[in-house]
N, C-alpha and C positions, 0 to 999 in steps of 0.2 A: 094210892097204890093200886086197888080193887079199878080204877078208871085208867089207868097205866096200862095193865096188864089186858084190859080188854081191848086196850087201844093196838096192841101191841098184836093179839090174834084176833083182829080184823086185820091189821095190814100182810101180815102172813097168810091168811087163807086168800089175798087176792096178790099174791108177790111176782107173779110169771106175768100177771098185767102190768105191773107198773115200776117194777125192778128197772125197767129201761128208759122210762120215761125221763126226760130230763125240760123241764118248763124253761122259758123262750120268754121273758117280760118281754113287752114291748115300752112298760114305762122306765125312767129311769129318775132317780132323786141326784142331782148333782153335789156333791159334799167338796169343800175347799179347809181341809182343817185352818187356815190361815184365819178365815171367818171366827172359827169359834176360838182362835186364840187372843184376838183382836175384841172380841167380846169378854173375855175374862181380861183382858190388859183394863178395859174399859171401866168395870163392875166388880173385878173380883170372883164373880161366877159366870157360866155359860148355862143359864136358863132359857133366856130367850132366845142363845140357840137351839138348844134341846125341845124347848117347848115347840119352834115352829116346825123343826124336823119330824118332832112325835105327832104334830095333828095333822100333816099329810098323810104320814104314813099310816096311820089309822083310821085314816078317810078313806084311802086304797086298799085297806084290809078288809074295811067296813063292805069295798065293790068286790072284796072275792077276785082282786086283780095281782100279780106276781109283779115285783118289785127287784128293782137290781139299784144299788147305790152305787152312784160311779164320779173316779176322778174327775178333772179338765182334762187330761192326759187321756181319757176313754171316749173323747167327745170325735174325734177325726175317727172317719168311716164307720160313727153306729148305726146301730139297727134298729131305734128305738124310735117309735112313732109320736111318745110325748116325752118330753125333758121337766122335770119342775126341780126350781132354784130357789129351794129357802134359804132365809137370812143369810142372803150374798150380802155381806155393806162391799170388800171387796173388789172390783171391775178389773181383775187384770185384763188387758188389752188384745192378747192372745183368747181367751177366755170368749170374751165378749164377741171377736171375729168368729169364733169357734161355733158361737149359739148363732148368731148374725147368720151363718152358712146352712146348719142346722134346720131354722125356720124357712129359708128362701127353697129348700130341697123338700120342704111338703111336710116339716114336723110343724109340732105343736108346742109352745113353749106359755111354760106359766111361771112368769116371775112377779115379786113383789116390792112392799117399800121397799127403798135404800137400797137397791139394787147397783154396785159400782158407786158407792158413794167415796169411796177410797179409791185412790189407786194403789200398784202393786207395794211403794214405796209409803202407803199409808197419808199422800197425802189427797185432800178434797179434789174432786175430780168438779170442774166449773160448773157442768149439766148433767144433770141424773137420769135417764141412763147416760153414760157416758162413751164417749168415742164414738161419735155421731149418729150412734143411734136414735137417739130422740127425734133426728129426722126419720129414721128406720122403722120405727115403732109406732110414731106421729103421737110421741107425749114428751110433756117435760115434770117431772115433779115440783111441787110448791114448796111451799116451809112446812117440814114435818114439825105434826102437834101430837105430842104427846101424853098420854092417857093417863087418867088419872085411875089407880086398880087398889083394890085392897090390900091393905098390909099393916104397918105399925101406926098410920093412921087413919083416922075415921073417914070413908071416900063423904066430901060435902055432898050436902043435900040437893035437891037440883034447885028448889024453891029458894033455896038461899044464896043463891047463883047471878048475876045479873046474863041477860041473856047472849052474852057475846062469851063470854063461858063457859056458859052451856056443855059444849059440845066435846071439851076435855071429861065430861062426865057422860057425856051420852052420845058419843060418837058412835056413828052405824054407818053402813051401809045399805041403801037402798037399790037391789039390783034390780033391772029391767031385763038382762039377759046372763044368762042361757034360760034363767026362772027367775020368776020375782019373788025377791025374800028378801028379808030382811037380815045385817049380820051384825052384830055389836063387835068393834071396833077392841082392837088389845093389844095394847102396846103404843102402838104408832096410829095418826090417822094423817094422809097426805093429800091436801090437792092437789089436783094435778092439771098444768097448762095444756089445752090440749090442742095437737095442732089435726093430724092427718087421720089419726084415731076416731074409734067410734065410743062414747061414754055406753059404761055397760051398767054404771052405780052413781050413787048421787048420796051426799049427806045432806039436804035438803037441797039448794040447789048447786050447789061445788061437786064438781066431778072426782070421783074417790076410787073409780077402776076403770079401766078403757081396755080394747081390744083392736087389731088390724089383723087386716091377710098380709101378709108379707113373701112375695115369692108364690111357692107351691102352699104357703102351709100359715101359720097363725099366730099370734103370741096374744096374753093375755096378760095384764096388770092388774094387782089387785091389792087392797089392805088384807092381809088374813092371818098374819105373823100373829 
């Protein structure tokens, strides 16, 4: 209460500054509730979509950046210089034209696994991305391998692993760009076939995120779900 109240006359003794102010994100997180209903049809809950939505967004809070969450319905004529699409499995077709236009006009876009792994009618779309973007993007995703994570049972040991195994327990990421670092791998890990793309990550040697210019502007693939 005593950090409340202080909070509360500092923002009063500076109110004639910022009483008018009204903040302008330039990023935007795209939300398709159809996703996270398709995720509990799935599971029974929606963690992994809440989890991928909450570590962006704490990634963006973490830069001191303003944030606006917006429909596919808000995607025609924005103003937003980066778009990020977590746990889209989803690809409606409309949607996908929508980011497709987005990137060619000088944004930025960061999608990840299973991006349009459905269509609208929930059925497998042939090519991930789908609706030809994967020429668009110059990637195609591989067989998603799935992570092995803590829970009701004990995650194996690695030593006791043969080594083609492995990698459900220690999947990472090896990026080369924008930094090199290393990411451990949650949830999902996808190779990905790459055609026109440039590999930005590697799990030893299989490509695990890719990037292109597209148009004015950028898209970026990645495991980070």
């Amino acid at each position: 209460m005593l950090e409340a109240a202080e909070d509360h006359r500092l923002i009063q003794s500076q109110w004639d500054i910022i009483k008018d102010y009204r903040p302008k994100p330039e990023v935007a997180i795209l939300v398709d509730i159809d996703n996270a209903l398709l995720t509990f049809a799935m599971s029974g809950q929606e963690d992994a979509s809440v989890d991928s939505f909450r570590g962006y967004y704490k990634a963006l809070w973490n830069c001191d950046l303003a944030v606006d969450f917006i429909e596919p319905k808000n995607l025609i004529n924005n103003r937003y210089r980066v778009i990020i699409v977590p746990w889209h499995l989803i690809g409606k077709k409309e949607t996908c034209e929508q980011l497709r236009q987005f990137v060619e006009a000088g944004g930025t876009l960061l999608i990840e696994t299973g991006f349009g792994t459905y269509d609208e009618h929930m059925i497998f779309n042939p090519a991930v991305p789908p609706f030809g973007l994967t020429d668009v993007f110059g990637y195609r995703e591989g067989e998603v391998l799935y992570m092995e994570t803590t829970g009701h049972q004990a995650t194996p040991k690695m030593e006791d692993l043969p080594a083609s195994e492995r990698i459900y327990v220690d999947g990472h990421l090896d990026f080369s760009e924008p930094l090199a670092i290393r990411v451990k791998a949650h949830t999902f890990l996808t190779p990905l076939i790459i055609g026109s793309a440039t590999v930005i990550a590697k799990y030893e040697s299989t490509p695990v995120a890719a990037m292109k210019k597209v148009g004015r502007g950028q898209v970026f693939y990645s495991e980070l779900t």
